[in-house]
C-alpha positions as CSV (number, residue, x, y, z in Angstrom):
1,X,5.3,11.3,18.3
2,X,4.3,10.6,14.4
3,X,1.0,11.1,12.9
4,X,-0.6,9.7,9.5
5,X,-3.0,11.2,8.3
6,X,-4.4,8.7,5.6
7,X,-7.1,6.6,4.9
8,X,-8.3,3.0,5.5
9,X,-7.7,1.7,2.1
10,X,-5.6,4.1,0.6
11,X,-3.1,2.0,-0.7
12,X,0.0,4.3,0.0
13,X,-1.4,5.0,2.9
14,X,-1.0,1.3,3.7
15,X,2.3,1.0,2.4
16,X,3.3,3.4,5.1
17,X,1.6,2.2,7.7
18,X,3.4,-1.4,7.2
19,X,7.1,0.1,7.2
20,X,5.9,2.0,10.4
21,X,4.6,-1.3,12.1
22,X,7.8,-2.9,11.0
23,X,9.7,-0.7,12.9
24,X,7.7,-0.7,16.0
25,X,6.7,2.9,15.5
26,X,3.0,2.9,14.9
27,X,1.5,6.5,14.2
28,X,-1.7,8.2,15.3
29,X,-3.9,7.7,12.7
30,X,-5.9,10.5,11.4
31,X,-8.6,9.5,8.5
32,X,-8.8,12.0,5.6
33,X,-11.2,12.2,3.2
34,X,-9.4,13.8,0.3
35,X,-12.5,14.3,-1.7
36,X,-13.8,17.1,1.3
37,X,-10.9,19.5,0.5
38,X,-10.2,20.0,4.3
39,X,-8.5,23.4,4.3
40,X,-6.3,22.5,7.4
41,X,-5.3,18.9,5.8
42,X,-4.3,21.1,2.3
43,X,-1.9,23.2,4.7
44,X,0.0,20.0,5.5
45,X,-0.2,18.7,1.8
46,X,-1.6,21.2,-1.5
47,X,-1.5,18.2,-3.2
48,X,-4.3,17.1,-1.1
49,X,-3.1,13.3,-1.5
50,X,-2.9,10.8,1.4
51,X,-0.4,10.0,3.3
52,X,1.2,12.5,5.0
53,X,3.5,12.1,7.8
54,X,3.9,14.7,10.5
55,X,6.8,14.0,13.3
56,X,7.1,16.5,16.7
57,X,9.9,18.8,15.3
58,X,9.8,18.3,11.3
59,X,8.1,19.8,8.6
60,X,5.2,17.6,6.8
61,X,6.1,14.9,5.1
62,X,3.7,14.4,2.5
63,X,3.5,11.3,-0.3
64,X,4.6,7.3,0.4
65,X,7.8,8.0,-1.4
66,X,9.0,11.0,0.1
67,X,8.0,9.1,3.4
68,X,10.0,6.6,3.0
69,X,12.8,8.7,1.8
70,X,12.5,10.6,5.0
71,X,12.3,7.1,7.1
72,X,15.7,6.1,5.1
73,X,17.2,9.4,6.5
74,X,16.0,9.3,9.9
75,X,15.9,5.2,10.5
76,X,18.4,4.2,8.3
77,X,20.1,2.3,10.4
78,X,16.9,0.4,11.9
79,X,15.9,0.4,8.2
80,X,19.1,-1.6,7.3
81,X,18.9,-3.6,10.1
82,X,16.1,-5.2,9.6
83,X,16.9,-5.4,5.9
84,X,13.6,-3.5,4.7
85,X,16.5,-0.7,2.7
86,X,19.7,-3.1,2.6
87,X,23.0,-0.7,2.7
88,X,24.3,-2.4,-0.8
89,X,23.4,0.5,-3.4
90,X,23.1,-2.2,-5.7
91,X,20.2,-3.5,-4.0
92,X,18.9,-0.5,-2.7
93,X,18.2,0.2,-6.2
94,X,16.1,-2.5,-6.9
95,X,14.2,-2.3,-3.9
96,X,13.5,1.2,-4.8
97,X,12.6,0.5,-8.1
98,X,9.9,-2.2,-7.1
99,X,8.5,-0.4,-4.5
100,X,7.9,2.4,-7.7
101,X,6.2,-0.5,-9.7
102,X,4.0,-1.3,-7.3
103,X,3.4,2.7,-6.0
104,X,3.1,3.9,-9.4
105,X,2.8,1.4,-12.2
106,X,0.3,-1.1,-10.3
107,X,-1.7,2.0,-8.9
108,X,-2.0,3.4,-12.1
109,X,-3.2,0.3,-13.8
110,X,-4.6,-1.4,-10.7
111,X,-5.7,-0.4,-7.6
112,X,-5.7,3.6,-7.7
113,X,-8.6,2.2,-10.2
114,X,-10.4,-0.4,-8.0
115,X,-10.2,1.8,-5.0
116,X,-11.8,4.5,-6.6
117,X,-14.3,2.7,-8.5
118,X,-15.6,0.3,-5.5
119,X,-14.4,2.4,-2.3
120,X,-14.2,6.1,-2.7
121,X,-16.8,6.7,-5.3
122,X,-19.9,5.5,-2.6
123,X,-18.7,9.0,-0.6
124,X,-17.7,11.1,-3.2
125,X,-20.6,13.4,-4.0
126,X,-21.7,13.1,-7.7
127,X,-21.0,16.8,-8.3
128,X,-17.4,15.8,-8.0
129,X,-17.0,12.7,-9.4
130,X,-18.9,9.7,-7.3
131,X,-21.8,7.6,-8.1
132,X,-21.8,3.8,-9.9
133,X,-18.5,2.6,-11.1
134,X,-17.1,3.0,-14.3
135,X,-17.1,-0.6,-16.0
136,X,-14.6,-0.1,-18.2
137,X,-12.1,1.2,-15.7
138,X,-13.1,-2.4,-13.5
139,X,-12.4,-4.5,-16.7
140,X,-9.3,-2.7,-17.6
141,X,-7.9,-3.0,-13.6
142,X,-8.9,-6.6,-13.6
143,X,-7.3,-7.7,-16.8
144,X,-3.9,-5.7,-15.5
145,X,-3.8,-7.8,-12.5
146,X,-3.1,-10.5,-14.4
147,X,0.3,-9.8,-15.8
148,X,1.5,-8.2,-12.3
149,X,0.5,-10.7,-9.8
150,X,2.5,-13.2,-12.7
151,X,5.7,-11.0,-12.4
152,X,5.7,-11.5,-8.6
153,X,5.4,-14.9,-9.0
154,X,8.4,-14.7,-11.3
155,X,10.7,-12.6,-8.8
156,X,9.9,-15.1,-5.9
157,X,11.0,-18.2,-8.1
158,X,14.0,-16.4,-8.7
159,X,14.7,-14.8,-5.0
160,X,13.5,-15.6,-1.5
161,X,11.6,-12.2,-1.2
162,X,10.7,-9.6,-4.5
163,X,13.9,-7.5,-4.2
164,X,16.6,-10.0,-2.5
165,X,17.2,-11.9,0.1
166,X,15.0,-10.0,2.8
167,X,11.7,-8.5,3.0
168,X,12.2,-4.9,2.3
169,X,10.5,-2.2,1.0
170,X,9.5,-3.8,-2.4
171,X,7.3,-6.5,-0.5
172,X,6.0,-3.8,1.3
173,X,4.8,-2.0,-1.2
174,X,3.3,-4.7,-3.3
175,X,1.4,-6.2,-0.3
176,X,0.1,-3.2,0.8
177,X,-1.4,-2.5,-2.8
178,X,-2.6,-6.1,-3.2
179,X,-4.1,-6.1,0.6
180,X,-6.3,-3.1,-0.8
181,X,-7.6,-4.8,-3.6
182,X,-8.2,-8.5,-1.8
183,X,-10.5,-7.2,0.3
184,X,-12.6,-6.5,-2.5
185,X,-11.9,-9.7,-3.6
186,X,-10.2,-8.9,-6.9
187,X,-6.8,-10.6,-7.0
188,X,-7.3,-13.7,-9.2
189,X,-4.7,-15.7,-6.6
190,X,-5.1,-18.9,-7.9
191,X,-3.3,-18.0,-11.1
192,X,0.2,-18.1,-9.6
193,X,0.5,-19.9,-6.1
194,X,3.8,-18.8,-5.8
195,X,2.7,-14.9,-5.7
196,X,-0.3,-16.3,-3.5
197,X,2.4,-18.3,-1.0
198,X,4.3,-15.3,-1.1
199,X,1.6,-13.0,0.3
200,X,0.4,-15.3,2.8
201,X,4.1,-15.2,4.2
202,X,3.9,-11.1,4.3
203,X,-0.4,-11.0,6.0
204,X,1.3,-13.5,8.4
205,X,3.3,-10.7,9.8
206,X,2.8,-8.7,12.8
207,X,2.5,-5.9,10.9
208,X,0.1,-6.6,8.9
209,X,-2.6,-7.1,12.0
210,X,-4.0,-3.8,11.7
211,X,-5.0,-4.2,7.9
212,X,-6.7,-7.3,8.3
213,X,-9.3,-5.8,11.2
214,X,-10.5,-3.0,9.4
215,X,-13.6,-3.0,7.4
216,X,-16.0,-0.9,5.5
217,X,-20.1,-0.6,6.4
218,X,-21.6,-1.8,3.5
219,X,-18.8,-3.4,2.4
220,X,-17.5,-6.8,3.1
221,X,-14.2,-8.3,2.8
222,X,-13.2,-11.2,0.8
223,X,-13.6,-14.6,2.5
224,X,-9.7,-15.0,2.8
225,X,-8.8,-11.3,3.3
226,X,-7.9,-11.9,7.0
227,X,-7.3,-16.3,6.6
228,X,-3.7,-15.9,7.3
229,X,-3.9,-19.2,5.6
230,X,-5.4,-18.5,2.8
C-alpha cells in the first residue's frame, strides 16, 4: 500500500503522482499544508516539503527525486519497461538531467514562484508570509517561461519525446510543472506549437486524468486546462 502525502498543485507532488499513475500504482493521497507545520507530517519529512512517499514496510521517502530514485530501485524493471527510465546509462542520464531542469531549474524560476504567489499565499497566514502577490516575482516567472517552454519546443523537433525515443521521466517532470502553472493560465502556449502539441500528447494520457479534475474554490482553471485538445 503507498501513500503521498502532497498537495493539489504542488508541482513535485504532481510529478510523482504521474510516474505512480503510469505504473498503475496510484497512492492514497493525503493533502498537506506545509505552511501548518504539522508535527506528525515533520516526523515523516524535517524538511517539511511535499511529497513524501510512505510504502508498508519502508522508511519515508521524502522529496520527488529521492522518490523516483526509490521507484528506479524498486520498479526498475516496470520503469524500463515502459521506457519512463530506459536501461541505456547514456540515456538514463539525460532523462535524469531533464527531469532536474524542470524539478529544480523551472521551479526555481517558474512555478515554485507562481504557485506560491497565486495558490499558496491565499492560505498562508500573513504572519508567515501570505497575503497579495508579489508583482515582481509574477513578472519575473512569466518572462522565464518564455525561454523554457522554447527549449521544449527545441528537444521535441529534435526527438520524438524531451529525453529520447519514449516518454520517460523528463516528460514527466516538465508536464507535471507546466500542468501546475496552466491552470492558472500562465503558459504563453501559442509561442511554440510544437511544445503546445507536445503537451497535449502527455494531458491525453491516462495518467494525467486525475490532474485535470481537480480545482481550487475561488479559483478557476484556464479555459483549456482540462481540453485534451487544446
Amino acid at each position: 500500500m503507498l501513500t503521498l502525502f502532497h498537495h493539489p498543485f504542488c508541482p513535485h507532488s504532481r510529478f510523482v503522482r504521474l510516474i505512480l499513475e503510469e505504473l498503475a500504482a496510484a497512492p492514497r493521497l493525503v493533502e498537506e499544508r506545509t505552511w501548518e507545520r504539522r508535527a506528525d507530517f515533520l516526523v515523516l519529512n524535517p524538511a517539511g516539503t511535499t511529497p513524501v512517499l510512505v510504502e508498508e514496510g519502508a522508511p519515508p521517502v521524502p522529496g520527488a527525486a529521492t522518490i523516483a530514485e526509490y521507484l528506479c530501485e524498486t520498479r526498475g524493471d516496470t520503469l524500463a519497461v515502459l521506457g519512463l527510465m530506459p536501461r541505456d546509462p547514456g540515456t538514463r542520464v539525460e532523462v535524469r538531467r531533464l527531469a532536474a531542469w524542470f524539478n529544480d531549474k523551472f521551479f526555481e524560476e517558474v512555478s515554485g514562484a507562481l504557485v506560491l504567489e497565486r495558490i499558496y499565499k491565499r492560505y498562508i497566514p500573513a504572519a508567515q508570509g501570505g497575503g497579495p502577490p508579489n508583482t515582481d516575482a509574477l513578472r519575473a516567472a512569466r518572462a522565464n517561461i518564455r525561454y523554457h517552454l522554447a527549449y521544449i519546443g527545441w528537444l521535441i523537433r529534435k526527438r520524438d519525446w524531451l529525453a529520447g525515443e519514449s516518454l520517460s521521466y523528463a516528460d514527466l517532470a516538465a508536464a507535471a510543472h507546466l500542468s501546475a502553472v496552466d491552470y492558472l493560465g500562465e503558459v504563453p502556449w501559442d509561442e511554440d506549437e510544437t511544445a503546445r502539441a507536445w503537451y497535449a500528447r502527455i494531458k491525453s494520457r491516462p495518467a494525467f486524468r486525475a490532474l485535470l479534475t481537480e480545482t481550487l474554490p475561488g479559483i478557476d482553471p484556464a479555459p483549456s486546462y482540462a481540453d485534451l485538445d487544446f
